[in-house]
C-alpha distance (Angstrom), angle and dihedral (degrees) to the residues before:
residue distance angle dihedral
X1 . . .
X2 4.02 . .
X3 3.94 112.8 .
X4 3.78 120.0 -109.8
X5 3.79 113.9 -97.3
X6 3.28 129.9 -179.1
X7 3.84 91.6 -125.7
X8 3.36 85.2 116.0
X9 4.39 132.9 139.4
X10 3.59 129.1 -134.9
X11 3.47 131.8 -138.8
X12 4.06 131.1 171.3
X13 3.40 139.1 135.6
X14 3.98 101.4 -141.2
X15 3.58 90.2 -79.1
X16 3.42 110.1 60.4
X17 3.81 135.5 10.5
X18 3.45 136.3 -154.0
X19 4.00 147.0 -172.5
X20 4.10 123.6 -134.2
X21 3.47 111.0 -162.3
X22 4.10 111.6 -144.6
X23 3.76 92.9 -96.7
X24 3.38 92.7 52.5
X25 3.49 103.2 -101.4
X26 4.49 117.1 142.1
X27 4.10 93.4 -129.7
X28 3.71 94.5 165.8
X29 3.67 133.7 30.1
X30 4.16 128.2 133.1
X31 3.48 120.6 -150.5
X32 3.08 142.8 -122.2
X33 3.98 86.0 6.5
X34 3.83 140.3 -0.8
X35 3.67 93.1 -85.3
X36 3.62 96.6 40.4
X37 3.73 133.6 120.0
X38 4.29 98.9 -69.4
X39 3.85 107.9 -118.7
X40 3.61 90.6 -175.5
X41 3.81 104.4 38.9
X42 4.05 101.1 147.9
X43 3.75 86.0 129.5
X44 3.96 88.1 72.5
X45 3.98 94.2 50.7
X46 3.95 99.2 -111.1
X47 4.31 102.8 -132.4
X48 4.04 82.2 -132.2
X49 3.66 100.0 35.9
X50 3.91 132.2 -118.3
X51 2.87 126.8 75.7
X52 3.92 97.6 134.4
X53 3.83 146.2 86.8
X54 3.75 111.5 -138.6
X55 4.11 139.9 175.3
X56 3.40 94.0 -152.4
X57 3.96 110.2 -172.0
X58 4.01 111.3 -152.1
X59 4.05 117.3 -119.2
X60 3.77 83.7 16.9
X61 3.86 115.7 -159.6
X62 3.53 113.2 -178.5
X63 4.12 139.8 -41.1
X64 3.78 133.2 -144.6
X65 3.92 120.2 -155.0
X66 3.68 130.6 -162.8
X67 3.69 144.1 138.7
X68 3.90 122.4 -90.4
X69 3.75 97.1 -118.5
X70 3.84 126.0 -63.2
X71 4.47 84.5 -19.0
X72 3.66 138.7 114.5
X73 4.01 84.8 -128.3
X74 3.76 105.9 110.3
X75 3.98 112.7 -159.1
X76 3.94 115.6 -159.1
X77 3.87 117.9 -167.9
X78 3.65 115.8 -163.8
X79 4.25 117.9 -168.3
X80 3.66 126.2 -164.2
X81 3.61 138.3 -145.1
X82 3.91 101.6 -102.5
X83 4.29 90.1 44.8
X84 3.63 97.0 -86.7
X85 3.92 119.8 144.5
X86 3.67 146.8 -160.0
X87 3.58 133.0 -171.2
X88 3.73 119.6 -168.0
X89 4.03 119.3 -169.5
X90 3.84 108.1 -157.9
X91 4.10 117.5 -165.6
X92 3.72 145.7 147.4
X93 3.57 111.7 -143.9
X94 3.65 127.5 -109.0
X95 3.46 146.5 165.7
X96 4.07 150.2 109.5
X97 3.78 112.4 -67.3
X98 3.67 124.7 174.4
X99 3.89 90.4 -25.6
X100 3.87 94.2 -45.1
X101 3.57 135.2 93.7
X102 3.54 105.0 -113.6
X103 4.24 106.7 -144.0
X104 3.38 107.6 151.6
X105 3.78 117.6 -168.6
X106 3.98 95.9 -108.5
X107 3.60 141.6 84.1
X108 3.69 136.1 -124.9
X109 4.26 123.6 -147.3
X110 3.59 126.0 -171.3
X111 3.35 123.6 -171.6
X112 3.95 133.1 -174.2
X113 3.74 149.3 171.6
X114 3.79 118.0 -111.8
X115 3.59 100.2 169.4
X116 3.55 150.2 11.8
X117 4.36 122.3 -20.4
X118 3.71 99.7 -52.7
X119 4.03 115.3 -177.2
X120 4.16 110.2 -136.8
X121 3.63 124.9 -171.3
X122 4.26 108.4 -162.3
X123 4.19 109.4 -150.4
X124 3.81 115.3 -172.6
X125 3.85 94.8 174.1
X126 4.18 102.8 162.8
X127 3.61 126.8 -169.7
X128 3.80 126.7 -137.3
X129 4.42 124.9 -153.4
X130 3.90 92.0 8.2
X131 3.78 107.1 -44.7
X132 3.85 92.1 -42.2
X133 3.63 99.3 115.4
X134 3.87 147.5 16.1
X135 4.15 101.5 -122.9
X136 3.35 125.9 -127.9
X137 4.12 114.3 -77.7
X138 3.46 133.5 -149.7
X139 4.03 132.8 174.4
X140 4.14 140.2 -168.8
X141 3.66 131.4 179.8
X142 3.42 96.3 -49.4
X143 4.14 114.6 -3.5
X144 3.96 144.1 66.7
X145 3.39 121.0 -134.6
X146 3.84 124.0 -160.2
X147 4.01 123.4 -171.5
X148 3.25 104.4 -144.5
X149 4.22 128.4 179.1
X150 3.86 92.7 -60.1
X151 3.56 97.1 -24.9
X152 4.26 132.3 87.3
X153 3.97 108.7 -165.6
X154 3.03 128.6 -175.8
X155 3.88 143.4 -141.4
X156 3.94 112.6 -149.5
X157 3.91 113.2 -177.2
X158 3.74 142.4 151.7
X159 3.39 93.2 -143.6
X160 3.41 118.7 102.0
X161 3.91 109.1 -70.4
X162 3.60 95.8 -164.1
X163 3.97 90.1 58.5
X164 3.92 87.3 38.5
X165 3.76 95.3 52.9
X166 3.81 99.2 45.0
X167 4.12 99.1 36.2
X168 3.68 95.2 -119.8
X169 3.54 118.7 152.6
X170 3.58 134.2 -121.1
X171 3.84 150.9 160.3
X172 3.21 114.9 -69.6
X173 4.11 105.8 -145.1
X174 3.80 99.9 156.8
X175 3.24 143.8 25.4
X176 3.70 125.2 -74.9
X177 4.19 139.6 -156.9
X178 3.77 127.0 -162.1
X179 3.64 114.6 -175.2
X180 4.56 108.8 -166.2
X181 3.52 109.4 -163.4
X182 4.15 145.8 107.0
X183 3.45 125.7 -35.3
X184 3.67 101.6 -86.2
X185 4.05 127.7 109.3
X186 3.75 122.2 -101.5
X187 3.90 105.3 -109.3
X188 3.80 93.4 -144.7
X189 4.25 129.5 33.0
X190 4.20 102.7 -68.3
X191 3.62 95.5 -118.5
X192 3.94 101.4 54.3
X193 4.58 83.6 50.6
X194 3.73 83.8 50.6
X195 3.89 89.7 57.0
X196 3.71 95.0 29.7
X197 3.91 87.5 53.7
X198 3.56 105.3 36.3
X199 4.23 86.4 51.8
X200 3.64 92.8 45.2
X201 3.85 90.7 40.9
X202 3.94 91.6 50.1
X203 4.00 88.5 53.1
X204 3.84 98.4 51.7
X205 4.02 91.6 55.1
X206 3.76 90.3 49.8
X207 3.33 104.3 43.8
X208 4.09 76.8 50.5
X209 3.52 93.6 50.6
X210 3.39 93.8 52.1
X211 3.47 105.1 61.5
X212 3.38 94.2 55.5
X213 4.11 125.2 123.0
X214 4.01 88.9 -134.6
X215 3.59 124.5 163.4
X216 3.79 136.6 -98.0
X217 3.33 91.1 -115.2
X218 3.69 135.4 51.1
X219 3.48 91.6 11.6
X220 3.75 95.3 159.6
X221 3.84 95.5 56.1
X222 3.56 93.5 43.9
X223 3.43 91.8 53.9
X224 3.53 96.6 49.5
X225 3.98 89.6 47.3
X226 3.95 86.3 50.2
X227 3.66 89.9 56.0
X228 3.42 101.4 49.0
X229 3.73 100.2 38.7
X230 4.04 79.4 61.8
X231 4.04 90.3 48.9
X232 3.72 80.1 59.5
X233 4.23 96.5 66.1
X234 3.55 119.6 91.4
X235 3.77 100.6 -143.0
X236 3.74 103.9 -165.2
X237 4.16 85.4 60.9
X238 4.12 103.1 21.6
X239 4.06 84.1 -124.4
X240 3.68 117.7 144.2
X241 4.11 112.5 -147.1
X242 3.97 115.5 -144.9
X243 3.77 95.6 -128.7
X244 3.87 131.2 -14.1
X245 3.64 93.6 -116.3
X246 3.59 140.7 53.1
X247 4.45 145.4 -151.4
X248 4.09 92.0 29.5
X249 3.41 101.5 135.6
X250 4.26 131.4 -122.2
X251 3.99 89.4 -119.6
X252 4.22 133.7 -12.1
X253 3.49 114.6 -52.8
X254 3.63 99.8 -6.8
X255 3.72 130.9 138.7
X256 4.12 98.2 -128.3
X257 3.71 91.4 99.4
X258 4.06 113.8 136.1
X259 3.34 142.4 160.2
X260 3.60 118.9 -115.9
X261 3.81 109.4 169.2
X262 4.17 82.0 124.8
X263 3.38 131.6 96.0
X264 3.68 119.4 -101.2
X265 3.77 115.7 -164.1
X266 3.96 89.2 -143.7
X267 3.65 94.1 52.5
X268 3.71 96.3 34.2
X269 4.04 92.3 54.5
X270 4.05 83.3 44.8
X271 3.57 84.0 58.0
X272 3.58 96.0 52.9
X273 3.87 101.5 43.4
X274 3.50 84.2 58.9
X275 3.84 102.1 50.4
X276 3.87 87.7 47.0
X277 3.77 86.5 49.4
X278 4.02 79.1 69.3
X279 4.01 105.8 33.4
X280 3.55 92.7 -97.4
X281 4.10 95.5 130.6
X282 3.89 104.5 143.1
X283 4.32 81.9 83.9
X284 4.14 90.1 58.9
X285 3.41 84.6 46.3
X286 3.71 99.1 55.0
X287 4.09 96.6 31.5
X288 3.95 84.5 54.3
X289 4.15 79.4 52.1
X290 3.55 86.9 60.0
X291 3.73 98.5 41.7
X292 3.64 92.6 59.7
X293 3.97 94.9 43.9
X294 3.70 91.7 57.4
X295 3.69 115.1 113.8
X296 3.88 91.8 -115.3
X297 3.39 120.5 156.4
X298 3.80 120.4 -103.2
X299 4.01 86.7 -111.3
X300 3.69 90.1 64.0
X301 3.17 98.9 -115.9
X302 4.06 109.6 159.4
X303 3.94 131.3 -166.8
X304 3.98 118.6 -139.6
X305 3.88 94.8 -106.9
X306 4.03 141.0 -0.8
X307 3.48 130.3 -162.1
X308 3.66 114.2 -90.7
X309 3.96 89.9 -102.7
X310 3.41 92.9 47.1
X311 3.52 106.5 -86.0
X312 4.40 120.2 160.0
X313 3.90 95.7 -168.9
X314 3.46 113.5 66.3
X315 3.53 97.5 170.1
X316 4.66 116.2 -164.3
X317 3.34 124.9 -122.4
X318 3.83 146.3 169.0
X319 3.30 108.6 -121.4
X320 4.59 98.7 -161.7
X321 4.42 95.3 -174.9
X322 3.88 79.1 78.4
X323 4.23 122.6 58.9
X324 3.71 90.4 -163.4
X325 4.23 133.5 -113.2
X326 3.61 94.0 -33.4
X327 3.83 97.5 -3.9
X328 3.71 81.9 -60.3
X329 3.97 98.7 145.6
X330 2.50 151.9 -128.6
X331 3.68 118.4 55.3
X332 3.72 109.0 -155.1
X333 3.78 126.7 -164.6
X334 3.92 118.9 -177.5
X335 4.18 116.7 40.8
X336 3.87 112.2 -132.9
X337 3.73 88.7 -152.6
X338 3.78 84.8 95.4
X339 4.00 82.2 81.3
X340 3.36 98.5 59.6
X341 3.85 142.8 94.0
X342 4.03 113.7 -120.4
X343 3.84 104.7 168.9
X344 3.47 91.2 -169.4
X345 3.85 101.6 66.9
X346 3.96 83.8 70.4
X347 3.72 84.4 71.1
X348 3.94 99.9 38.2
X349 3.88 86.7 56.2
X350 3.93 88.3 56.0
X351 3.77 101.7 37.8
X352 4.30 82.5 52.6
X353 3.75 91.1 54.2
X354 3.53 97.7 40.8
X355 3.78 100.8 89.6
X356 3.75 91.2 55.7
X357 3.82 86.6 76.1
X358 4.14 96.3 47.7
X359 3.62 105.7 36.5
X360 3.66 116.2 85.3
X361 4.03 98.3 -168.3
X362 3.72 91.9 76.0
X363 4.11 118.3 97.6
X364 4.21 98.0 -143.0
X365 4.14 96.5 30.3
X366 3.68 113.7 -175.6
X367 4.17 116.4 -68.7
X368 4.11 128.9 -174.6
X369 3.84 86.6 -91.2
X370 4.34 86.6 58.8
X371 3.73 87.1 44.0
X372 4.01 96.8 44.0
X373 3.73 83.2 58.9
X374 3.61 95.7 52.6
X375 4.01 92.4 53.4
X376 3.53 96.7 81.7
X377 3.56 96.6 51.3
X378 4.06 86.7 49.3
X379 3.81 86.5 55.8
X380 3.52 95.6 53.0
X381 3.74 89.3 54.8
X382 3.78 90.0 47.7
X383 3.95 87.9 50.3
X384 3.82 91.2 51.6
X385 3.63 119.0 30.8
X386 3.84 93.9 102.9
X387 4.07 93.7 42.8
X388 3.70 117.0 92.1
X389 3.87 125.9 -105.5
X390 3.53 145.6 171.8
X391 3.85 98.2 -93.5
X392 3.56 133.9 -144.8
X393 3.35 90.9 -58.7
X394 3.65 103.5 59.5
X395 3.30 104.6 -122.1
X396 3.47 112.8 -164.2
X397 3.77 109.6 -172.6
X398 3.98 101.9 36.8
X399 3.56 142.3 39.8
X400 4.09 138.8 -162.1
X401 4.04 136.7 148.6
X402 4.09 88.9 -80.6
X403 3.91 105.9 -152.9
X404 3.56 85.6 -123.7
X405 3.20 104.8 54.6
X406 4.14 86.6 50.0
X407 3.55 88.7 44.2
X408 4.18 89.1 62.3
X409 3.42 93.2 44.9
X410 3.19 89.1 53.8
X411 4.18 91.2 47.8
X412 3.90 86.3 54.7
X413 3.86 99.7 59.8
X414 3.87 82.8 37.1
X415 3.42 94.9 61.8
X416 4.10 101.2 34.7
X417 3.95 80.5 60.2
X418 3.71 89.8 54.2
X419 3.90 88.4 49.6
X420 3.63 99.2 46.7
X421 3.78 90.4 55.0
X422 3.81 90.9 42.6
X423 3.70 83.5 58.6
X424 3.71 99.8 46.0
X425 3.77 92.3 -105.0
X426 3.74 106.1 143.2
X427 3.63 106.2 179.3
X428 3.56 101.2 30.1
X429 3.94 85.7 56.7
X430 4.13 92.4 48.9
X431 3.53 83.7 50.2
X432 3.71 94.6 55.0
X433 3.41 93.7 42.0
X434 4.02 96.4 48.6
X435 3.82 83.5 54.2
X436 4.15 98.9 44.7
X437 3.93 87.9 48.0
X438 3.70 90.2 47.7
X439 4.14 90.0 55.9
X440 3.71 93.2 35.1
X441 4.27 92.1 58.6
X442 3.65 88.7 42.0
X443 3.88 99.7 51.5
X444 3.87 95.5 37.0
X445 3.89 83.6 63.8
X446 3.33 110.3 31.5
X447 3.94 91.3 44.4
X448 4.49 96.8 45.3
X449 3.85 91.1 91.0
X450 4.42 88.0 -161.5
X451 3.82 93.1 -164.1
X452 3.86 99.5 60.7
X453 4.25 89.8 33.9
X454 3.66 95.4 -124.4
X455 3.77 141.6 79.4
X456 4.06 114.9 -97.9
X457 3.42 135.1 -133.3
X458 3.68 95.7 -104.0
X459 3.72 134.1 20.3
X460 3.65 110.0 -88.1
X461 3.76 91.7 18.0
X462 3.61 145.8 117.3
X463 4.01 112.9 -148.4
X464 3.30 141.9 88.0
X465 3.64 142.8 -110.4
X466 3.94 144.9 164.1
X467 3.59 98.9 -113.7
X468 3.60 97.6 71.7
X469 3.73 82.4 79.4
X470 3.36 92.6 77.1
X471 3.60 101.1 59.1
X472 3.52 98.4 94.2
X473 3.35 91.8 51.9
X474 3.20 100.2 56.3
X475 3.52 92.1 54.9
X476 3.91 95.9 -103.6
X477 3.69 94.6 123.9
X478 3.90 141.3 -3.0
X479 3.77 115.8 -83.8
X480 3.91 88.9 -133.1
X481 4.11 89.6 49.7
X482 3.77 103.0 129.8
X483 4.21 83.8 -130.6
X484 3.72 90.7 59.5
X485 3.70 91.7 54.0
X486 3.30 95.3 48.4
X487 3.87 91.3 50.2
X488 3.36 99.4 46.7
X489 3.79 94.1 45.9
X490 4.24 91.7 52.1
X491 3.91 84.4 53.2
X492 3.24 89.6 52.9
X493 3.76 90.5 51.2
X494 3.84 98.9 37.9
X495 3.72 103.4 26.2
X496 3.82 107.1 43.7
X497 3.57 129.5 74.3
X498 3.81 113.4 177.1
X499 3.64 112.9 -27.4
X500 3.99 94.3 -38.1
X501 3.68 130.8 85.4
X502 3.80 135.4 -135.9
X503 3.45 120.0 -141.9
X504 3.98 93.1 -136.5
X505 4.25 121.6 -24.6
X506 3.67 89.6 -152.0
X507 4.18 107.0 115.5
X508 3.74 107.0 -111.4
X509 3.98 134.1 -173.3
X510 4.18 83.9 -52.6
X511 3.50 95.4 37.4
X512 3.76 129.6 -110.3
X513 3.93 119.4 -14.4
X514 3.46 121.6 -106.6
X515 4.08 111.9 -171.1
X516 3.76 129.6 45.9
X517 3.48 114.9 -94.2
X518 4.09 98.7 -125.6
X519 4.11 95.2 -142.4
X520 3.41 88.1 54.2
X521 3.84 97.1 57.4
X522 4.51 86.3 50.9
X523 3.86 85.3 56.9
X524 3.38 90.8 47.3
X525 3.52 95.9 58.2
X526 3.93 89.9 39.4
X527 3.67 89.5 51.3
X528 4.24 94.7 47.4
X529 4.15 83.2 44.9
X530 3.92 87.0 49.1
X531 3.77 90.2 54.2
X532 3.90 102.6 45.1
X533 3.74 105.5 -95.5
X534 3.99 88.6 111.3
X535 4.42 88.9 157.6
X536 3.75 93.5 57.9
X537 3.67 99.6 43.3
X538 3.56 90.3 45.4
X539 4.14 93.4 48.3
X540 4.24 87.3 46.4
X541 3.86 86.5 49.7
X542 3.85 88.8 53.1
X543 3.22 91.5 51.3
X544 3.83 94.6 46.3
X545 3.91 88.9 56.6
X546 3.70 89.6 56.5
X547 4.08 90.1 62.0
X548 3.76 87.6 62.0
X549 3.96 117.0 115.6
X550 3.82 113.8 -101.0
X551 3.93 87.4 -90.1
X552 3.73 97.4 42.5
X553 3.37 106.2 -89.8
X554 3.81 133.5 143.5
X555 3.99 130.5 -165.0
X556 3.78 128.0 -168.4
X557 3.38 104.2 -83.6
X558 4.02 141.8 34.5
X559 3.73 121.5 -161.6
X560 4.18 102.8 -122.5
X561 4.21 90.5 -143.6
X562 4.02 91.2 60.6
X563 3.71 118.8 -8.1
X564 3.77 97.9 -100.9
X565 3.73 108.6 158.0
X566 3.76 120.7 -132.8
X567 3.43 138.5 173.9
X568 4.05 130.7 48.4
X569 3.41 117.0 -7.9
X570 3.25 134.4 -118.9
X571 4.15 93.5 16.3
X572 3.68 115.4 -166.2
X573 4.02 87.1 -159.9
X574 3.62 85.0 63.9
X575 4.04 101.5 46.2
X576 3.88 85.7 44.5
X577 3.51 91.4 63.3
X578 3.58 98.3 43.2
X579 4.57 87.1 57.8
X580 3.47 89.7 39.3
X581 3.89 95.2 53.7
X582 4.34 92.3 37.1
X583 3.59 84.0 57.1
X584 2.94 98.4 43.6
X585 3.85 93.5 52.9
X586 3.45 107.9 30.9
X587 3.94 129.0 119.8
X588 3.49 115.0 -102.9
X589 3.62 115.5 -96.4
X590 3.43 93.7 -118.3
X591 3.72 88.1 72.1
X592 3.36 97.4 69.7
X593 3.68 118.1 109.5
């Protein structure tokens, strides 16, 4: 058996998301939503096997995998060794219908000869309660069904079900459709919805694609990073999950393994700057939905993360029917982050909203009722910016008043100041602006650490770590500010090892990182852009590109030795810093020609 990669596609359709494997296989899907038990969970090494839906193509050569152009439809050709080949078209449908998205929670395969008499054998092998057992199966004329933990899907083919539902292999001498999804009939024969859906399905993402603001450069990756970043929304909520995929570890054999098919309000407003960055406003809109349909408290207070339908207890767990991404256990579901206190997520959530008040494309802009709503979380900010936190980075086993953290809070009553005058609100905005300048002339002092020449990671401290990047772009301090130089060039010096980043080398509760931490390496190259040295940020970015999977994908982590990514998969984190840093970069596009 092959080892697990992550050389893996994605496809979705906002309401469900799933992994192809580079031979074609589905190793990762949850049903009946992103954080939902994971049906096919072959990435995480099932103890009793299955777990998986493969077209797997007999004396099997090689396979090339890449992305029908500017679409979410992934196509997977597989070759074998006497000339035979096999494409395989993977999708979930959607498009606009009667005034609605239509996304249904399903996916469509298609699957054709291109050459000579190859022999296929189709395995739909499902897994019920996290790779503990094989559900219960049932089959008509032409489906499988599958009763799953509150869910029956069904399978509805015209190829052969007798050679479908026993995994024997045959020639394949036409094309064929598969169409996963609940247990309701097709209305029309299954292969003319495959075509119907895959055409229509193809047209929404370009027509999406299109009316993007991407740059002159790097179009491609952008592009690709746009369109998975909006994989990554749960529509029916507005929530944005961290990855698809949960439990694969930071490095080999170490125990930073989470699950992050939540919504973080950091990474979620991440996800948004970026997307506006490129026109793309309808996901503000929605994650700002979200945001206000959370079960926060009238004070404003606001945890880390939710679940993407709202849930505030996200309670860990072990989950032993799986042995982990290469029998790397264990396989976690649940995040215990939701218990702790972040201070900066009071300033994500404003800095994602804040474009709703400026931008005059969108229909429902930003109004005094939008802003009173925002005020509480602006005083919790103000309340908290000199209290220690976990951070950013989670810490589990320490806290302190992390510049970063202090830095957001500040960004929050920063940017509610901004509002108030935007809306003609005079003494709400001196208000806000009494309190931001109060924050900013504390934390510029108490966070300049004058021995070592360069700000530290918390106020009072010593260390470094990667977010202090970001503080001119948040507006903190001037990109030309002596102090930022000199903080950008010690990370440089401390922080990088090659052309990757760590977030921090100091050990933590888990001891001392061992990948870089792929954000980290976009700020980076924002950061040495920010400060003048345009050639070297735009040779590290290069090189950055390169680490991408063979369809353009990025995951947390990449091993420093040989570029092996690690950890969840796809991040947004990572493919916001990869649009944030083309932009950033590009040529004008009134070079072009």
């Amino acid at each position: 058996m092959t080892e697990r990669d992550l050389n893996l596609g994605l496809v979705g359709n906002g309401s469900v998301g799933a992994l192809v494997d580079a031979r074609a296989s589905v190793v990762w899907c949850c049903l009946p939503t992103f954080d939902g038990d994971p049906t096919f969970c072959a990435l995480l090494s099932p103890r009793d096997g299955g777990g998986e839906w493969a077209i797997e193509l007999e004396d099997l050569a090689g396979s090339e995998q890449s992305y029908l152009h500017n679409t979410a439809v992934l196509r997977t050709v597989l070759r074998d060794a006497h000339g035979g080949a096999v494409e395989v078209l993977d999708f979930a449908p959607r498009w606009r219908d009667h005034g609605r998205f239509y996304r249904p929670i399903g996916l469509v395969r298609r699957v054709r000869p291109l050459s000579g008499a190859p022999r296929i054998r189709v395995r739909v092998e499902p897994a019920a309660d996290w790779g503990a057992r094989a559900p219960e199966r049932t089959w008509g004329s032409n489906h499988l069904r599958w009763l799953l933990d509150g869910l029956a899907v069904r399978l509805t083919t015209d190829a052969p079900l007798r050679l479908v539902r026993d995994g024997l292999p045959f020639v394949l001498d036409r094309e064929l459709a598969f169409v996963l999804g609940p247990d309701e009939p097709l209305a029309q024969p299954v292969a003319a919805y495959a075509r119907h859906a895959q055409e229509r399905t193809e047209n929404y993402w370009r027509e999406w694609v299109r009316y993007l603001s991407v740059p002159l450069e790097w179009q491609q990756a952008v592009i690709r990073s746009a369109i998975t970043l909006k994989l990554c929304q749960y529509e029916d909520t507005g929530a944005i999950v961290a990855a698809m995929t949960t439990s694969i570890p930071e490095a080999a054999h170490t125990s930073r393994n989470w699950d992050y098919r939540y919504c973080w309000l950091r990474d979620a407003a991440f996800v948004v700057r970026a997307l506006n960055r490129l026109g793309a406003t309808r996901t503000m809109e929605e994650f700002i939905r979200y945001i206000f349909n959370l079960a926060a408290g009238d004070d404003g207070h606001l945890q880390p993360l939710y679940g993407i339908g709202f849930e505030s207890r996200l309670h860990e767990e072990d989950m032993p029917a799986l042995a982990g991404y290469r029998g790397m256990g264990p396989v976690r579901r649940g995040n215990l982050a939701w218990k702790q206190h972040q201070h900066d997520v009071y300033g994500s959530v404003v800095l994602a909203a804040t474009q709703l008040f400026f931008d005059e494309r969108l229909e429902q802009p930003g109004d005094a009722a939008m802003f009173a709503r925002l005020e509480p979380i602006g005083e919790q900010a103000y309340a908290l910016y000199d209290r220690p936190d976990a951070g950013l980075w989670e810490f589990r086993g320490r806290a302190d008043v992390h510049t970063y953290s202090a830095v957001m809070c500040w960004a929050a009553c920063d940017r509610l100041a901004k509002i108030a005058e935007r809306l003609g609100l005079d003494d709400r905005a001196a208000a806000w602006r009494e309190r931001a300048d109060a924050i900013h002339a504390h934390v510029a002092q108490a966070a300049w650490n004058a021995e070592r020449g360069h700000f530290a990671d918390a106020l009072g401290g010593e260390r470094l770590d990667a977010s202090l990047l970001l503080m001119a772009d948040i507006g903190f301090i001037a990109a030309d500010d002596p102090r930022f130089v000199a903080t950008v060039e010690a990370i440089g010096r401390d922080l990088r090892r090659g052309n990757g980043l760590f977030r921090y080398v100091a050990p933590d509760d888990f001891g001392a990182p061992e990948t870089s931490f792929t954000i980290c390496s976009f700020w980076y190259v924002e950061a040495l852009a920010s400060i003048g040295r345009l050639d070297e940020a735009r040779e590290l970015f290069e090189s950055l590109l390169a680490r991408r999977n063979p369809v353009g994908l990025l995951s947390e982590d990449l091993a420093f030795e040989d570029g092996e990514a690690w950890g969840n998969f796809p991040q947004t984190y990572s493919h916001v810093g990869l649009i944030s840093a083309a932009m950033r970069l590009s040529r004008p596009w009134s070079d072009a020609g």
